[in-house]
C-alpha positions in Angstrom: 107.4 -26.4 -40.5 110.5 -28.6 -40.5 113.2 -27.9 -42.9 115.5 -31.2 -44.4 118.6 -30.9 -42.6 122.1 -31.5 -44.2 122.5 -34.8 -42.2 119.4 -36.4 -43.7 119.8 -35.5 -46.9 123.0 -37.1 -46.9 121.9 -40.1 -44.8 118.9 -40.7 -47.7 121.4 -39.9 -50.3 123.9 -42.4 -49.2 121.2 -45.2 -48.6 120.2 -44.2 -52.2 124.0 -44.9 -53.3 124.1 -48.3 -51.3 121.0 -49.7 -53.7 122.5 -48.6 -56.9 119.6 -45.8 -57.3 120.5 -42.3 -58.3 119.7 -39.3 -56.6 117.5 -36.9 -58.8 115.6 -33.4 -58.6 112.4 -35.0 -57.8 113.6 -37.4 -55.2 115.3 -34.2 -53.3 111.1 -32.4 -53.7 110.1 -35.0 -51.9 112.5 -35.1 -49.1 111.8 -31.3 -49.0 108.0 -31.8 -49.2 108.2 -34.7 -46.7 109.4 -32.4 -44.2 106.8 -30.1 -44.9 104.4 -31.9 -43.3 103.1 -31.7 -40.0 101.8 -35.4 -38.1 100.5 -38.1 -40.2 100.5 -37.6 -43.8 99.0 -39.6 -46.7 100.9 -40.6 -50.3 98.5 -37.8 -51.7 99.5 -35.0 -49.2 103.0 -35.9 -49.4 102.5 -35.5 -53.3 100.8 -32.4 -53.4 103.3 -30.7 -51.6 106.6 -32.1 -53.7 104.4 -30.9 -57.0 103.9 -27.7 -54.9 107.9 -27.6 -54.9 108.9 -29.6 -58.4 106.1 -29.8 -61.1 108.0 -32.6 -62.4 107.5 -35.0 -59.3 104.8 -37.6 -60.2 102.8 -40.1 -58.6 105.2 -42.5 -59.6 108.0 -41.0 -58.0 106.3 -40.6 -54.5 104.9 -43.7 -54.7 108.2 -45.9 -55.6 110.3 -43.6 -52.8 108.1 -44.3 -49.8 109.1 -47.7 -49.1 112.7 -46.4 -49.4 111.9 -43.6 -47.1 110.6 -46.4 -44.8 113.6 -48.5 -45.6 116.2 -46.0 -44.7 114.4 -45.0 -41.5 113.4 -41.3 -41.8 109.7 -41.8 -42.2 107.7 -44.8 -40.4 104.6 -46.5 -41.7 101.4 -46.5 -40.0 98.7 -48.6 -41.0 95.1 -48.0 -39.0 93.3 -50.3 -40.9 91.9 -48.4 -43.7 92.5 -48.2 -47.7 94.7 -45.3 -46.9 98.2 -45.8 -45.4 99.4 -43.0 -43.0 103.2 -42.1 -42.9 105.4 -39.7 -40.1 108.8 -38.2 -39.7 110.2 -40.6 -37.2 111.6 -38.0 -35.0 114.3 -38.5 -32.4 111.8 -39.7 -29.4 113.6 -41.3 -26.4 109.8 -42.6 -26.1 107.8 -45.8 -27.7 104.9 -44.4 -29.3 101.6 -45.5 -29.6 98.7 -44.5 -31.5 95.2 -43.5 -30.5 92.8 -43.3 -33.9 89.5 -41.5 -34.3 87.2 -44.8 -34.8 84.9 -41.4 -37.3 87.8 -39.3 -38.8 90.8 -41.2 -38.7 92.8 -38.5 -37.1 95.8 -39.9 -35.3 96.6 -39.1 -32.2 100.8 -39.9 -31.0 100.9 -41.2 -27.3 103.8 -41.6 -25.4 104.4 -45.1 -24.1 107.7 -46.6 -22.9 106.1 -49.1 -21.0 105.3 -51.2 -24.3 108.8 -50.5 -25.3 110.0 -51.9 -22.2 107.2 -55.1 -22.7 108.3 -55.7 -26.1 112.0 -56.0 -25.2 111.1 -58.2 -22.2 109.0 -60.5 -23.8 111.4 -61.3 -27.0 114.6 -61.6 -24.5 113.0 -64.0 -22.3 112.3 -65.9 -26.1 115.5 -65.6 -27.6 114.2 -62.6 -30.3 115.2 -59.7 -31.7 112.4 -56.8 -32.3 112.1 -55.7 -35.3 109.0 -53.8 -34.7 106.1 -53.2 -32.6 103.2 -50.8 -32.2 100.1 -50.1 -30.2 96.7 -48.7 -31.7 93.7 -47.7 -29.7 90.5 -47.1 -32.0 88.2 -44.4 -30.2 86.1 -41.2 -30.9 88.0 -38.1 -30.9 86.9 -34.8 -29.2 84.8 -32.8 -31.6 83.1 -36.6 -32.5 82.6 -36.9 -28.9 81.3 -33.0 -28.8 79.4 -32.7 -32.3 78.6 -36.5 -32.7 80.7 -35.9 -36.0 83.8 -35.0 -37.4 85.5 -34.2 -40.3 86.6 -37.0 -42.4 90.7 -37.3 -43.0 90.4 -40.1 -45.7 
């Protein structure tokens, strides 16, 4: 388990500043419960955990500070495809990653892959563009679907 560092707490609290919102009690549980989490995480999980830490946190709250979370760079969206949108810490990777989903379970699995990075930056260069983002998903069957012929649903 991850603990929020000093740096981005400040960084969030500063991006905060720079679009006139306040910083309150229940936007610091969920930075805290964000970091709590461990891979991909739902808006549910994420909520659970900041009412785990603040009682006072509600759905509301999570909800509106997710795309600011986005926004300011400390979490990145990941959409598989499904009613349920999947969120994770972007880390400090010197990698492109790409993502490899249980076609069953939905479980994500994080790949390295610099070579798409590398394609990416090629491609828009030899057009003239700037990326502004980019992502790889592989749909499959995960190991205990491939070993059971099931597996325990995520979503």
């Amino acid at each position: 388990m991850k603990l929020c560092d000093k740096e981005t707490w400040e960084s969030f609290s500063d991006f905060l500043a720079s679009k006139g919102l306040r910083v309150t009690g229940q936007r610091k549980g969920v930075l805290e419960a964000l970091f709590r989490q461990s891979g991909h995480f739902t808006a549910d999980q994420l909520l659970q955990d900041a009412q785990n830490l603040d009682d006072t946190v509600s759905r509301a709250t999570v909800y509106r500070n997710l795309p600011l979370l986005v926004e300011s760079g400390i979490i990145r969206k990941v959409d598989i495809g499904t009613d349920n949108k999947f969120y994770a810490l972007n880390g400090r990777s010197d990698t492109f990653k790409a993502q490899v989903v249980c076609s069953n379970c939905n479980k994500i699995f994080d790949i390295e892959a610099p070579f798409l990075e590398w394609y990416g930056k090629t491609v828009s260069e030899k057009l003239g563009l700037d990326v502004k983002d980019q992502r790889l998903q592989v749909h499959a069957e995960c190991p205990d679907f491939k070993k059971n012929g099931s597996c325990k649903k995520t979503s």
